[in-house]
TIVEX-672700 format. One line per field, with one value per residue (C-alpha): residue number from 0; residue in three letters; x, y, z. Coordinates in Angstrom, 2 decimals. Example, Ala and Ser with C-alpha at 12.3 -4.5 7.8 and 13.67 -1.06 7.14 Angstrom:
residues 2
resi: c(0, 1) $
resn: c(ALA, SER) $
u: c(12.30, 13.67) $
v: c(-4.50, -1.06) $
w: c(7.80, 7.14) $
//
This chain:
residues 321
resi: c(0, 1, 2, 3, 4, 5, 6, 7, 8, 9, 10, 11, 12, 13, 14, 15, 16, 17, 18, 19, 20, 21, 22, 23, 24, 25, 26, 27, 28, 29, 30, 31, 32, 33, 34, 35, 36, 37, 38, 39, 40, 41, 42, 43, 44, 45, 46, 47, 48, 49, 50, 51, 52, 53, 54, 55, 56, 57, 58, 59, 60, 61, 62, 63, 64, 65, 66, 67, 68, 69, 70, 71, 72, 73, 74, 75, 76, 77, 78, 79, 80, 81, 82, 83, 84, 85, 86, 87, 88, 89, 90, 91, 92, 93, 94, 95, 96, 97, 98, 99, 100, 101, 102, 103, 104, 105, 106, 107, 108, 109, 110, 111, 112, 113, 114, 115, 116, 117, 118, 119, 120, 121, 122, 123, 124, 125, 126, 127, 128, 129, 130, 131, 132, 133, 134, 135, 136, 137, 138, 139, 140, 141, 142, 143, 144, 145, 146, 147, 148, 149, 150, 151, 152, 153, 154, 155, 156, 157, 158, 159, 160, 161, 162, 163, 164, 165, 166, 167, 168, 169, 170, 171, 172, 173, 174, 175, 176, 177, 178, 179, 180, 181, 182, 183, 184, 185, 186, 187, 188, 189, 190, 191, 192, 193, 194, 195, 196, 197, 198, 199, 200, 201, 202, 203, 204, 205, 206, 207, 208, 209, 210, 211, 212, 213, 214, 215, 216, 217, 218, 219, 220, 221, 222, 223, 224, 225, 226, 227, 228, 229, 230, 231, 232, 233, 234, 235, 236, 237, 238, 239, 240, 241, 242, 243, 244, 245, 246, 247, 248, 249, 250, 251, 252, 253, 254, 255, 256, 257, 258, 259, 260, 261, 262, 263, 264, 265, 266, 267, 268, 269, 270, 271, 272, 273, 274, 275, 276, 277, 278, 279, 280, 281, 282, 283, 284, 285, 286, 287, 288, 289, 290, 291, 292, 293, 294, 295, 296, 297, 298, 299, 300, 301, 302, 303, 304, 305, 306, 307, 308, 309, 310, 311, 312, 313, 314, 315, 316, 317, 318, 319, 320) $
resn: c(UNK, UNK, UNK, UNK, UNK, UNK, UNK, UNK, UNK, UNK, UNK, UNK, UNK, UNK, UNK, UNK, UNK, UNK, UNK, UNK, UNK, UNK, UNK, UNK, UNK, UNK, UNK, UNK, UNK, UNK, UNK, UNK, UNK, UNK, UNK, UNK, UNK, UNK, UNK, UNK, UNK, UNK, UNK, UNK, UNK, UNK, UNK, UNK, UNK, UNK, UNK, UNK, UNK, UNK, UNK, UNK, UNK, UNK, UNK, UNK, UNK, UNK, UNK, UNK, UNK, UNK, UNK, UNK, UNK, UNK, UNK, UNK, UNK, UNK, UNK, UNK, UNK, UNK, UNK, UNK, UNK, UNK, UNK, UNK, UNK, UNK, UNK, UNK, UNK, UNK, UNK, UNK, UNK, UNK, UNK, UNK, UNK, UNK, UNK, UNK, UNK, UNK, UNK, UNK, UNK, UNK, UNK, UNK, UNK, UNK, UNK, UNK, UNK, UNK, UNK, UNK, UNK, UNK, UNK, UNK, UNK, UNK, UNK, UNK, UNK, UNK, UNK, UNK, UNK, UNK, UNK, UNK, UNK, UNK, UNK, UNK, UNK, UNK, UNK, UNK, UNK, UNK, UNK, UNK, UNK, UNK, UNK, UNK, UNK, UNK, UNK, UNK, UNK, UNK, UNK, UNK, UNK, UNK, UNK, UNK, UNK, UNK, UNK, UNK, UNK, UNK, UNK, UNK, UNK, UNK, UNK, UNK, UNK, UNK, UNK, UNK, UNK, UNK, UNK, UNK, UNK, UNK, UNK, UNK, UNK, UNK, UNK, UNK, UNK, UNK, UNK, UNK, UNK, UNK, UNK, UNK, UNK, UNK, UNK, UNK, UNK, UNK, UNK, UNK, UNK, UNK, UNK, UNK, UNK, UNK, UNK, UNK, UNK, UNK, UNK, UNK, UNK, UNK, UNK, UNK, UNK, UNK, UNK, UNK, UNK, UNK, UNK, UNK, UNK, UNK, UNK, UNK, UNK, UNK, UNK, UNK, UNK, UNK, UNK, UNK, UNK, UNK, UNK, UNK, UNK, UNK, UNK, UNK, UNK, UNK, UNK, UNK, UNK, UNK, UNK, UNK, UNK, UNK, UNK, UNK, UNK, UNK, UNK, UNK, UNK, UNK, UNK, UNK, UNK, UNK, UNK, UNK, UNK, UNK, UNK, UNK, UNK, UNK, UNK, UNK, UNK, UNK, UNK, UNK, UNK, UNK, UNK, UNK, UNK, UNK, UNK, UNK, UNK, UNK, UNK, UNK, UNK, UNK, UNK, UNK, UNK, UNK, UNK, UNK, UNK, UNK, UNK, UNK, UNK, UNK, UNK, UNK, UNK, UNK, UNK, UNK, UNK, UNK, UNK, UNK, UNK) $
u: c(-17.57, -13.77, -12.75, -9.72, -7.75, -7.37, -4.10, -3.44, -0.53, -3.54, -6.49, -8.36, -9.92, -12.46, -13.20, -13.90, -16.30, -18.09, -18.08, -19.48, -22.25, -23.45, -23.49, -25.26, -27.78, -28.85, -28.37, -30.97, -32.81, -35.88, -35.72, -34.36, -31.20, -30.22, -26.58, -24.52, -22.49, -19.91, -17.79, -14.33, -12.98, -15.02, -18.15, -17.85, -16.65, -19.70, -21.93, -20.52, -20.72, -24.74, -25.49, -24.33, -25.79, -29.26, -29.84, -32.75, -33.03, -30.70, -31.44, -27.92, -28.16, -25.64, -25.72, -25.70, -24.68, -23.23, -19.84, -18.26, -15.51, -16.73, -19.21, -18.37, -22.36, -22.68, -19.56, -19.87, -23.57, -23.22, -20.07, -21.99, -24.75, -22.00, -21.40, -25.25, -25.97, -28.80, -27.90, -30.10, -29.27, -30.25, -30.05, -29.55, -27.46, -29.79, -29.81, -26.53, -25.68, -28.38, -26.67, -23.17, -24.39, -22.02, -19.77, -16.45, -15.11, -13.94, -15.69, -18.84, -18.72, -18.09, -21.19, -23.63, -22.01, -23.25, -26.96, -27.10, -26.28, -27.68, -30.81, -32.45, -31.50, -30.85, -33.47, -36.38, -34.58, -35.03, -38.40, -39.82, -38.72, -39.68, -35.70, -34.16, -30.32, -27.96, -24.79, -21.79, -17.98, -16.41, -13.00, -10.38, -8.45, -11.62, -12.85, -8.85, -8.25, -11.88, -11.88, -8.25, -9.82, -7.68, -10.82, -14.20, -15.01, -18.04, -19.36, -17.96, -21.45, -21.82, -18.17, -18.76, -21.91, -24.85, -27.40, -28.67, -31.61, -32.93, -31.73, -32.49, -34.67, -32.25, -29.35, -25.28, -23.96, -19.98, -18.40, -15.13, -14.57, -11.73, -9.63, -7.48, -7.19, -4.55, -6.66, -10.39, -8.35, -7.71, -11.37, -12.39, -10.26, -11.64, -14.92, -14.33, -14.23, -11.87, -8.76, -10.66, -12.34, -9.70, -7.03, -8.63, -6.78, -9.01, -11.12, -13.19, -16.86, -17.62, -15.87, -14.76, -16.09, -13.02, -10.97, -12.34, -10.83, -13.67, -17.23, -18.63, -20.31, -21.52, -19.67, -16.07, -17.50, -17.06, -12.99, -11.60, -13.16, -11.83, -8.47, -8.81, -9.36, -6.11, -4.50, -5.60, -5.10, -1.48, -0.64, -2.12, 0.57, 3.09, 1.75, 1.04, -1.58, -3.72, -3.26, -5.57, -6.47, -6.87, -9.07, -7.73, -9.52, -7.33, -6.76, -3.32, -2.35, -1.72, -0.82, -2.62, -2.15, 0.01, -2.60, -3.33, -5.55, -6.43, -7.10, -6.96, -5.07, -4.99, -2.79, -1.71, -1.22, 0.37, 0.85, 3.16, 1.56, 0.43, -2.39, -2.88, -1.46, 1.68, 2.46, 5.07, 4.58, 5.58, 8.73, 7.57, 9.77, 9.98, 8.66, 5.22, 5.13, 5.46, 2.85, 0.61, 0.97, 0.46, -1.99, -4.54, -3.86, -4.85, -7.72, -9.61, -10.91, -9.56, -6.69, -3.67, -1.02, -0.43, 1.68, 2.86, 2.79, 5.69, 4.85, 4.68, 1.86, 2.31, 2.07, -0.17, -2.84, -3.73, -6.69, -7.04, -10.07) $
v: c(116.75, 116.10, 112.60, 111.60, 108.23, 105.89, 104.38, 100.91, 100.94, 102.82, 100.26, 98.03, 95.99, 94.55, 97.86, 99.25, 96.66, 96.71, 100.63, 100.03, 97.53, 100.18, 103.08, 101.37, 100.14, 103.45, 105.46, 102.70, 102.12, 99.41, 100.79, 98.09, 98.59, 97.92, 96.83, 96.60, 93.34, 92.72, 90.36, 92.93, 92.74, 96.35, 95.22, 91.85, 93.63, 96.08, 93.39, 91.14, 94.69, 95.62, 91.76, 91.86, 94.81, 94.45, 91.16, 89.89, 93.69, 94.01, 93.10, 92.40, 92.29, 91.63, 93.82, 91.49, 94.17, 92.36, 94.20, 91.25, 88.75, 85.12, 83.28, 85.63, 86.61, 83.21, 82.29, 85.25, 84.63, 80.96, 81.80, 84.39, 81.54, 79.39, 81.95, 82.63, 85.71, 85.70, 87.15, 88.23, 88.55, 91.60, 91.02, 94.61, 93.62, 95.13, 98.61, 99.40, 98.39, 100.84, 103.36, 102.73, 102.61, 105.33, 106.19, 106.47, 109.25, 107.72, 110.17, 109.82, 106.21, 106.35, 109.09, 106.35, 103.80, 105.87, 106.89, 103.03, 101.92, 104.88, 106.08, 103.28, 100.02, 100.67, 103.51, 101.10, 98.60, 101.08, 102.67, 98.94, 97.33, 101.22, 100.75, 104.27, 103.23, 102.00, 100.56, 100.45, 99.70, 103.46, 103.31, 106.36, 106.23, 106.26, 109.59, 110.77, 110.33, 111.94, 114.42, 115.04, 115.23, 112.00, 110.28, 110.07, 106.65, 105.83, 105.40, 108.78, 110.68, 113.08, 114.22, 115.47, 117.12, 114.83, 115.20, 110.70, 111.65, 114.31, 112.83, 108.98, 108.43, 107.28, 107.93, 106.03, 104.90, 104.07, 102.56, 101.81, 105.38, 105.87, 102.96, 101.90, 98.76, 97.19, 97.96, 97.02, 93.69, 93.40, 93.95, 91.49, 88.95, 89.78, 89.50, 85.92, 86.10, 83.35, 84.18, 84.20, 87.16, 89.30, 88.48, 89.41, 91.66, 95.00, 94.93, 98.25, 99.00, 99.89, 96.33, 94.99, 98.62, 100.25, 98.00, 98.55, 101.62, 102.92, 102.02, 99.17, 96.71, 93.09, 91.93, 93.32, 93.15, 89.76, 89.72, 91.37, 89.24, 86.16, 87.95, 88.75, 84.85, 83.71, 87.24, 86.12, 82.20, 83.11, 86.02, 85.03, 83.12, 86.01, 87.66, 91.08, 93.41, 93.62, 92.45, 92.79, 93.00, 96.11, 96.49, 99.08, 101.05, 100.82, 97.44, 96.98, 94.76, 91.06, 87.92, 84.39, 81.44, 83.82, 86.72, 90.24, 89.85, 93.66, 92.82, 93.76, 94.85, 93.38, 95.19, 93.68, 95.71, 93.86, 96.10, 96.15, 98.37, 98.50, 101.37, 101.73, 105.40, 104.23, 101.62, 100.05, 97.30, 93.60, 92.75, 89.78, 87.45, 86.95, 83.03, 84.86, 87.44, 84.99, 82.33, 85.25, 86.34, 83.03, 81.94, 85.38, 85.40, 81.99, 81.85, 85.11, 85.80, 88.55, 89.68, 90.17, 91.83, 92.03, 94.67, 94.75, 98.39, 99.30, 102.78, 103.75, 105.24, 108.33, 109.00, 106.13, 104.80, 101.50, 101.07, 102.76, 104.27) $
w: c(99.22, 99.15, 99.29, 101.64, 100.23, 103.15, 101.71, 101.69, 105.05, 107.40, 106.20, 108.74, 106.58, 109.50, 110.87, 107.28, 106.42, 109.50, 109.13, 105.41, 106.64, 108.97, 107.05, 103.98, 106.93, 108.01, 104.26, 102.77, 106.32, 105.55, 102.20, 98.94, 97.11, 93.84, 93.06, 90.26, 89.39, 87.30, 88.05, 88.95, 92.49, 93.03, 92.20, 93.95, 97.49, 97.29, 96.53, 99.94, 101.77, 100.68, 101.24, 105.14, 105.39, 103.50, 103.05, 100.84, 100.52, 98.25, 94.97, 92.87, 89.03, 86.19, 83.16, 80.56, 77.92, 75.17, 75.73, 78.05, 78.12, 76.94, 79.06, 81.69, 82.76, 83.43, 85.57, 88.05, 88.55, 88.93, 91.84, 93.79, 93.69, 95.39, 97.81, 98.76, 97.07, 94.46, 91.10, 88.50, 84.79, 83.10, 78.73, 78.00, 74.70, 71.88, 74.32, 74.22, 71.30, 69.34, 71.96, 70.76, 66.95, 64.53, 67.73, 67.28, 69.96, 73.06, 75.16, 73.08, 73.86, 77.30, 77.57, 75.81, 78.04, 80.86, 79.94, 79.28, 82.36, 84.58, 82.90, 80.94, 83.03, 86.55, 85.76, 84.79, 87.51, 90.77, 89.38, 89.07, 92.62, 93.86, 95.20, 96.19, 96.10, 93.74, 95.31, 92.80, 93.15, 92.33, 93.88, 94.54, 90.99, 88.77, 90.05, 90.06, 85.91, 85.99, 87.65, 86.29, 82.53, 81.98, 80.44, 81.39, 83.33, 83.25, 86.94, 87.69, 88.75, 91.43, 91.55, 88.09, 89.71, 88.03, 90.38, 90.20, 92.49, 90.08, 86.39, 87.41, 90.28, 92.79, 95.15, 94.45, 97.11, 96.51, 99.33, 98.05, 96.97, 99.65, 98.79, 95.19, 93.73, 96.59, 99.16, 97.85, 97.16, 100.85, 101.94, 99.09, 100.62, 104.11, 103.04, 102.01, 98.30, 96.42, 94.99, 91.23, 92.74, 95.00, 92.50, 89.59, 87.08, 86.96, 83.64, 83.08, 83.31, 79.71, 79.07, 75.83, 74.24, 75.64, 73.54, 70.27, 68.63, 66.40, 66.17, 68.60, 66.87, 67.73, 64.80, 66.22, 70.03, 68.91, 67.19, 70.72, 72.69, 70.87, 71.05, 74.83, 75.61, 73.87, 75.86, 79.16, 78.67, 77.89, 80.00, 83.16, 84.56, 84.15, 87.15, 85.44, 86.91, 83.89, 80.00, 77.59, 73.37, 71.41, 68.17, 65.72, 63.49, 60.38, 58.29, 57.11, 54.34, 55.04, 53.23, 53.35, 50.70, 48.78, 48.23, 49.47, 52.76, 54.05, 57.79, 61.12, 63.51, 67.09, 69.86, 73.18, 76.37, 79.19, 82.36, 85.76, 88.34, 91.84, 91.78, 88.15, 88.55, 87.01, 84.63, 82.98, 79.85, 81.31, 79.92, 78.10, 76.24, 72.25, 72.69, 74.52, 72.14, 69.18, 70.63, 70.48, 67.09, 65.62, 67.87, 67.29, 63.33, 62.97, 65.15, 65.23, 61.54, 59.56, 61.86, 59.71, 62.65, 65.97, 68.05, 71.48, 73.36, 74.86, 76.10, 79.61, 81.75, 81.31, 78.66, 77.52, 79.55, 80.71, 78.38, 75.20, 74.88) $
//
């Protein structure tokens, strides 16, 4: 089935959400749902669309897979508790963590990511509440870079033709697969999420794996996601569309109290874009970039350097893996 973009000047936002409501009533009918949380402005409007439209029905969980940004499980269930939608945590942290275990090829990763998510816990998650649906928040530009052999994202199903119904147990249903990131902002605000939510700068669905170049591993799960607090506490009020921390593979040699120190490498991405087609890195000034370097080297262990890209998209890419 080809997929028309409704771009962001012909969007309704009230008529698409009451359009979404109903057709996510009649796909699932009396039937349960299961939907996928995670925090993202995607994820967030899907789960406000499959709430109006199913109710107690719908049964929303958060991955809890090890892979996200500090304390973050915890803040998104306790706001979509403020906003009357009951979230369940899901620890799937030992799971994908055996999956990810020796991995070091991006697509590889993103593959394990998948089965992970898809076959053993929303798997086990449908076959147990005898649900027949997953709703997740797919928009227009993942299934573009993936279908466009860009790289592999992870939610990216039935366009690649996965048949969910026959390899899982269930049906996807993607109702923000028309619109990019501009325009599922739009029907987030609509919907009445805050500005924490709508505004959010995009953060991918493998999470914090897509940052570490190499082999994932609890132990340096944990260094870029000490680097990507100190990123975002410093970068947010610049008014970029995303920034983010990088993990290198390589160790480079360092200096502390006068001897050698071998250690790692952090990179930081800061982006301008609307859609994420395009990017171009934020123009950032020496004082920011400086602040950075000093404050990552002295408070994430063993990081010795830190870079700034300055390569466009194309030819880089937002993330790096």
């Amino acid at each position: 089935m080809e997929i028309k973009e409704i771009i962001l000047e012909d969007l309704c936002p009230q008529e698409f959400i009451q359009k979404k409501i109903d057709e996510i009533s009649s796909v699932v009918g009396e039937g349960l749902a299961i939907n996928a949380l995670s925090g993202g402005v995607d994820s967030s409007a899907v789960t406000m669309l499959g709430f109006r439209a199913l109710g107690k029905r719908l049964k929303t969980y958060f991955i809890e897979n090890g892979l996200m940004r500090e304390n973050e499980p915890q803040q998104v269930v306790s706001l979509f508790k403020e906003l009357g939608v009951p979230v369940e945590l899901f620890d799937a942290r030992k799971l994908f963590f055996t999956a990810l275990k020796g991995i070091t090829d991006p697509e590889e990763k993103r593959e394990a990511i998948t089965q992970a998510f898809y076959k053993e816990v929303f798997g086990k998650l449908v076959k147990d509440s005898g649900a027949k649906f997953l709703l997740q928040g797919t928009n227009y530009t993942d299934i573009e870079e993936t279908v466009a052999g860009i790289k592999r994202q992870h939610n990216i199903l039935e366009q690649l033709g996965i048949d969910t119904q026959k390899q899982y147990g269930y049906k996807v249903i993607e109702p923000l697969i028309e619109l990019r990131k501009p325009a599922v902002r739009e029907v987030a605000k609509v919907l009445g999420l805050p500005e924490a939510i709508f505004g959010r700068p995009p953060f991918p669905g493998p999470a914090l794996a897509t940052r570490v170049i190499g082999e994932v591993t609890p132990e340096r799960i944990e260094i870029v996601r000490k680097a990507t607090k100190i990123v975002e506490e410093e970068l947010s009020a610049t008014g970029a569309f995303q920034y983010l921390a990088v993990l290198h593979e390589d160790k480079v040699t360092g200096i502390r109290d006068g001897k050698r120190d071998f250690g790692l490498q952090i990179e930081v991405r800061c982006w301008e874009s609307v859609d994420a087609k395009t990017g171009s890195p934020t123009k950032l000034s020496y004082d920011i970039l400086d602040r950075l370097a000093q404050n990552i080297t002295q408070q994430v262990p063993g990081v010795v350097s830190v870079t700034y890209n300055i390569t466009k998209k194309p030819p880089s890419t937002i993330e790096v893996i």
